[in-house]
C-alpha positions as CSV (number, residue, x, y, z in Angstrom):
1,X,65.8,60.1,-36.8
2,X,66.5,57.3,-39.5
3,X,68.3,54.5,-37.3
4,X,66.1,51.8,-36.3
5,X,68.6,50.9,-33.1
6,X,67.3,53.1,-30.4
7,X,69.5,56.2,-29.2
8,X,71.4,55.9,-26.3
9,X,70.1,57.4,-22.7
10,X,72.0,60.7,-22.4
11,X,74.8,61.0,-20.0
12,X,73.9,63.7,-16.4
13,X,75.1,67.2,-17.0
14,X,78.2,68.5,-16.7
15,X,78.7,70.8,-13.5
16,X,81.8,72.9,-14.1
17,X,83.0,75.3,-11.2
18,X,85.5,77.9,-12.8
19,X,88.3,76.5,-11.0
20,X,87.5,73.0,-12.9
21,X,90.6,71.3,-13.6
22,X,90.9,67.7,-14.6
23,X,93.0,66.7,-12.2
24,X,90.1,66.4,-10.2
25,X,87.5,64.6,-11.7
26,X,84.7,65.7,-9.3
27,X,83.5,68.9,-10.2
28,X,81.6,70.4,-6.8
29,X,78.1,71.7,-8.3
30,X,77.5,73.9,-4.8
31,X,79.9,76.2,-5.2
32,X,78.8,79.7,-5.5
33,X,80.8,80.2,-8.6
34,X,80.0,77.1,-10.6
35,X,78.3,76.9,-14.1
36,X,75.9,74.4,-15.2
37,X,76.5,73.3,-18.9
38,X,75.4,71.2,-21.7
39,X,78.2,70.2,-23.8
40,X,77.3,68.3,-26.8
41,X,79.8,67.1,-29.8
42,X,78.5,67.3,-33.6
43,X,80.0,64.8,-35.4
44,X,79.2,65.7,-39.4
45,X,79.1,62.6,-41.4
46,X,77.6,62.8,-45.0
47,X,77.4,60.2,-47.8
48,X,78.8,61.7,-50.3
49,X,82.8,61.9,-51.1
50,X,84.5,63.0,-53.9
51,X,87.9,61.3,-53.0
52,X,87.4,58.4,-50.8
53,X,84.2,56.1,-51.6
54,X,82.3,55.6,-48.4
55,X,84.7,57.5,-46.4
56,X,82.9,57.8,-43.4
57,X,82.1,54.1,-43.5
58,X,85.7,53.0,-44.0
59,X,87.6,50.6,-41.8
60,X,90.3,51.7,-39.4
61,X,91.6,48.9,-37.1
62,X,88.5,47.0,-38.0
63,X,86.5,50.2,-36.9
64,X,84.5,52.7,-39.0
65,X,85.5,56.1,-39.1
66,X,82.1,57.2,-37.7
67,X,82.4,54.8,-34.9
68,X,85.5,55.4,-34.0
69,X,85.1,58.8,-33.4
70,X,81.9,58.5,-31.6
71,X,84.1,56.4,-28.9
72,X,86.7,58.6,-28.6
73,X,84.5,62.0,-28.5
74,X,82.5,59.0,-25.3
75,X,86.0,59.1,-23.4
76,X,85.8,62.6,-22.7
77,X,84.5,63.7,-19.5
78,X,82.8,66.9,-20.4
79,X,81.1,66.0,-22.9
80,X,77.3,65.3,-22.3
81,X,76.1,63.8,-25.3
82,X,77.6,63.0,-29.3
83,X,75.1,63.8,-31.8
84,X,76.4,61.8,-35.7
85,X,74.2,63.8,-38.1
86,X,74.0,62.7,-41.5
87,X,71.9,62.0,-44.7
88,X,72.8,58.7,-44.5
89,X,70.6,56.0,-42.4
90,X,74.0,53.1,-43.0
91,X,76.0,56.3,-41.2
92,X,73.4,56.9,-38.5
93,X,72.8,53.2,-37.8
94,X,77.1,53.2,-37.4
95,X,76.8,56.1,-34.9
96,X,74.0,54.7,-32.9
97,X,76.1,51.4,-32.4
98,X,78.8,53.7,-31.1
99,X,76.5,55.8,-28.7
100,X,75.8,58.4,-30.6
101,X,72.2,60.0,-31.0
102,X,71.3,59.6,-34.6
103,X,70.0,63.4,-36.6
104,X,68.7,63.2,-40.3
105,X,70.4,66.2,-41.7
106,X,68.6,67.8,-44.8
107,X,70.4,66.8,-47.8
108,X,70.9,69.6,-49.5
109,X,72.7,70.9,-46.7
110,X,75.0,67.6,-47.0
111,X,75.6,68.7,-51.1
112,X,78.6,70.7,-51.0
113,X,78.3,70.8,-55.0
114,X,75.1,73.1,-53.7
115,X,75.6,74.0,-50.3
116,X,78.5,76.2,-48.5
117,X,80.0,74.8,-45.1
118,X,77.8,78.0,-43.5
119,X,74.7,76.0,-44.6
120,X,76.2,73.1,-43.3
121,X,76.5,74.0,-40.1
122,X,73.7,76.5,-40.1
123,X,71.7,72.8,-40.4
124,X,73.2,70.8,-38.0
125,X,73.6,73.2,-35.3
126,X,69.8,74.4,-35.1
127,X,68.6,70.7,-34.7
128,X,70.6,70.2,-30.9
129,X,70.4,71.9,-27.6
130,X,73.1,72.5,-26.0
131,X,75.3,75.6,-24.1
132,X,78.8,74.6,-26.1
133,X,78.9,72.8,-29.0
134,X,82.2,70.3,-30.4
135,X,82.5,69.9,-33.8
136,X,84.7,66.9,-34.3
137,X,85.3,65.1,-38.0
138,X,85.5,61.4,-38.4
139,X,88.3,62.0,-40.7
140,X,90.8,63.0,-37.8
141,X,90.8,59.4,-36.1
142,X,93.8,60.1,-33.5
143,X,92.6,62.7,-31.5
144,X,91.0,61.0,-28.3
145,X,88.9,62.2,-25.5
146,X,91.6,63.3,-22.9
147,X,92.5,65.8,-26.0
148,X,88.8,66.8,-26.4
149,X,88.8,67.8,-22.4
150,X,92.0,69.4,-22.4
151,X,90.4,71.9,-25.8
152,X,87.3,72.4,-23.7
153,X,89.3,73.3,-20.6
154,X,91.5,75.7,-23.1
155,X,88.2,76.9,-24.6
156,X,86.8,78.1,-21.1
157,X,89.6,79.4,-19.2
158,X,90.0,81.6,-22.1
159,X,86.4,83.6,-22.3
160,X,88.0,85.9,-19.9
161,X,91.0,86.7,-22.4
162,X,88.8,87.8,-25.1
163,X,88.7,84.5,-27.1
164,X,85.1,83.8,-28.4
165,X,86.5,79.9,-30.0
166,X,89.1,77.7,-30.4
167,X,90.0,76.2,-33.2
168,X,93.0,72.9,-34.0
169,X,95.9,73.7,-35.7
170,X,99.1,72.5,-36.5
171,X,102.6,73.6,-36.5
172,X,104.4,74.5,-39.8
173,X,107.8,75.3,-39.8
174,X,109.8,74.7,-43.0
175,X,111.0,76.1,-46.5
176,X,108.1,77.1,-48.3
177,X,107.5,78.4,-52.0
178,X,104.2,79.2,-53.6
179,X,102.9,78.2,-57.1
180,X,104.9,80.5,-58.9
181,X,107.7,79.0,-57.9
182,X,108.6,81.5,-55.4
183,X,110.0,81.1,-52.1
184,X,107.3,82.2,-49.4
185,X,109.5,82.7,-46.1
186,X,113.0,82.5,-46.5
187,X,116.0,83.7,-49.2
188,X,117.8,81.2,-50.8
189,X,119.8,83.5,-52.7
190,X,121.2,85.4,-49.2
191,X,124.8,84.7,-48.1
192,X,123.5,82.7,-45.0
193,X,120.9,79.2,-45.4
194,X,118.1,79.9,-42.9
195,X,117.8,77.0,-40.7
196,X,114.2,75.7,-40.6
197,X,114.3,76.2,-37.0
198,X,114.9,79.8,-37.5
199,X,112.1,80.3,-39.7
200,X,108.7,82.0,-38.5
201,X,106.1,79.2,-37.8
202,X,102.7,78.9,-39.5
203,X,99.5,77.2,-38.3
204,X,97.3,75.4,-40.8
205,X,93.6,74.3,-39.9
206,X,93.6,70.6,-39.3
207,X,89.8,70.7,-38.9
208,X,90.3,68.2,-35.8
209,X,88.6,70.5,-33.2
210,X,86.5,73.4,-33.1
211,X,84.2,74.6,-30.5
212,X,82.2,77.6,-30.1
213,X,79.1,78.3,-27.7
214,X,76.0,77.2,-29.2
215,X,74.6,80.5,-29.9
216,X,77.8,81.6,-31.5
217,X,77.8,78.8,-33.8
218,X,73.8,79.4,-34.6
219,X,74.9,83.1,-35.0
220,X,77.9,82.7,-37.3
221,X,76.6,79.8,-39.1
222,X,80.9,78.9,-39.2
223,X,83.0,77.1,-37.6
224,X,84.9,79.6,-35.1
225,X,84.2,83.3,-34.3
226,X,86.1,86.7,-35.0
227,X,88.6,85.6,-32.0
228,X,89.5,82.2,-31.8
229,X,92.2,80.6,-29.9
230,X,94.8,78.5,-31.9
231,X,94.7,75.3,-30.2
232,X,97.8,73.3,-31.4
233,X,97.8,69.8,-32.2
234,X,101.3,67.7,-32.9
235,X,101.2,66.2,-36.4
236,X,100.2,63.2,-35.7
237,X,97.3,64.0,-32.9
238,X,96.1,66.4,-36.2
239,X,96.6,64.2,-38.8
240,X,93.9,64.6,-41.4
241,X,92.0,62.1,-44.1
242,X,91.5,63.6,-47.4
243,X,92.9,61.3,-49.4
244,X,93.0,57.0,-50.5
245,X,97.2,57.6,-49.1
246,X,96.3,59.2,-46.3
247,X,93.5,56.6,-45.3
248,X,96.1,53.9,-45.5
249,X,98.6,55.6,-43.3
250,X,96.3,55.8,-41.0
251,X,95.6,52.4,-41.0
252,X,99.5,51.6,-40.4
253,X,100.0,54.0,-37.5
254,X,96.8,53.5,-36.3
255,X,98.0,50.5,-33.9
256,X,100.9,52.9,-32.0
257,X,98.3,55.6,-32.0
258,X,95.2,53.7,-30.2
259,X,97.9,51.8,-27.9
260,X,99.8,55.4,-27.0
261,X,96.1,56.6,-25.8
262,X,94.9,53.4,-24.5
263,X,91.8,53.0,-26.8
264,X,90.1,49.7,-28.0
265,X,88.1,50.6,-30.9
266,X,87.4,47.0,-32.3
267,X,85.9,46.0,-29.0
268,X,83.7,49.1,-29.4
269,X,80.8,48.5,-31.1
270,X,80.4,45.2,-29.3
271,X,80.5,46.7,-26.1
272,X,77.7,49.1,-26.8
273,X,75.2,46.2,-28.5
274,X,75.9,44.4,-25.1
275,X,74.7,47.5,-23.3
């Protein structure tokens, strides 16, 4: 560890009886069928960004990224403890003010000029202990920690269905052409328009929400398994940073967003240095 603030004390375990439902928020550890876990969030923040300079460092309603996705992964109430690993001391120092517990990643791992995001993870994951592991990014600021519980609920209720992960997605459905300038899912050229609500739906990755038991993830060395669950996100719970335009949107909705889910990031860090 890098940061010179100290990490925060961890939070108690979770005890999850498999008839856990949110609805009631205490779990009752003595029942025969009830599982002790360690969930743990990895939050991966590197240095280096080829579109946005400092991304991870950037201000959202007078909030870092890194920060504020420290607090929101802290509202959820299954998650033990949020690791912000880095290669970066200026990020680690950010978490820690948060309440994150600071991990110097290796930085070629951090190099994805170098690196694939199986060494990547292969890195972060082998430096935590934990049962099931959260891998959140910084760069999806509005998803908040009643989301996070309601994934990991998702994510446990369906071992029993064959599902080994979940992943976030987010619903497409409209008139798509590829880059030869060919439509992808519907026939212009047919005597009836296809309404877009007709069309067949497609799910891209919004990289908001993975999760994956620890092992798996040490296993894999990715960020889902061979049969993950499509966990879907509206477009604005999912709504992605990978570029300057997209980190100013997020700026402007950013007020409706933290006021729909009732989060105070400003008064964040200042909370947690009065701790």
């Amino acid at each position: 560890m890098s940061s010179d603030a100290a990490p925060p004390k961890p939070r108690a375990l979770v005890f999850l009886p498999m008839s856990w439902n949110l609805k009631n928020r205490r779990p009752n550890c003595f029942r025969r069928n009830t599982l002790v876990m360690k969930i743990v969030a990895l939050v991966p923040a590197r240095c280096g960004s080829k579109r946005i300079e400092s991304k991870n460092l950037q201000l959202i309603g007078g909030t870092s990224i890194v920060e504020r996705k420290v607090g929101q992964l802290r509202q959820a109430k299954l998650i033990h403890e949020v690791y912000v690993g880095s290669d970066g001391k200026a990020i680690l120092d950010a978490g820690v003010r948060a309440g994150a517990i600071p991990v110097m990643r290796d930085p070629v791992a951090c190099d994805e000029a170098v690196s694939p995001a199986n060494v990547m993870i292969a890195d972060f994951v082998k430096r935590v202990e934990a049962d099931v592991i959260v891998w959140a990014h910084c760069t999806n600021p509005f998803i908040y920690g009643e989301q996070y519980d309601a994934a990991i609920e998702r994510f446990l209720a369906n071992e029993n269905q064959g599902y080994d992960s979940l992943l976030s997605v987010t619903k497409i459905q409209s008139h798509m052409w590829n880059h030869h300038g060919f439509p992808c899912n519907y026939n212009p050229y047919g005597p009836r328009h296809t309404l877009a609500r007709e069309l067949e739906p497609v799910y891209f990755q919004d990289g908001g929400i993975f999760i994956q038991h620890a092992a798996d993830f040490r296993r894999n060395s990715y960020f889902f398994g061979r049969r993950p669950f499509l966990y879907q996100l509206d477009a604005m719970t999912g709504f992605d940073i990978n570029t300057p335009d997209e980190l100013e949107m997020a700026r402007l909705i950013q007020p409706l967003m933290d006021s729909r889910a009732g989060f105070a990031g400003s008064d964040m860090s200042a909370r947690n240095r009065a701790a």
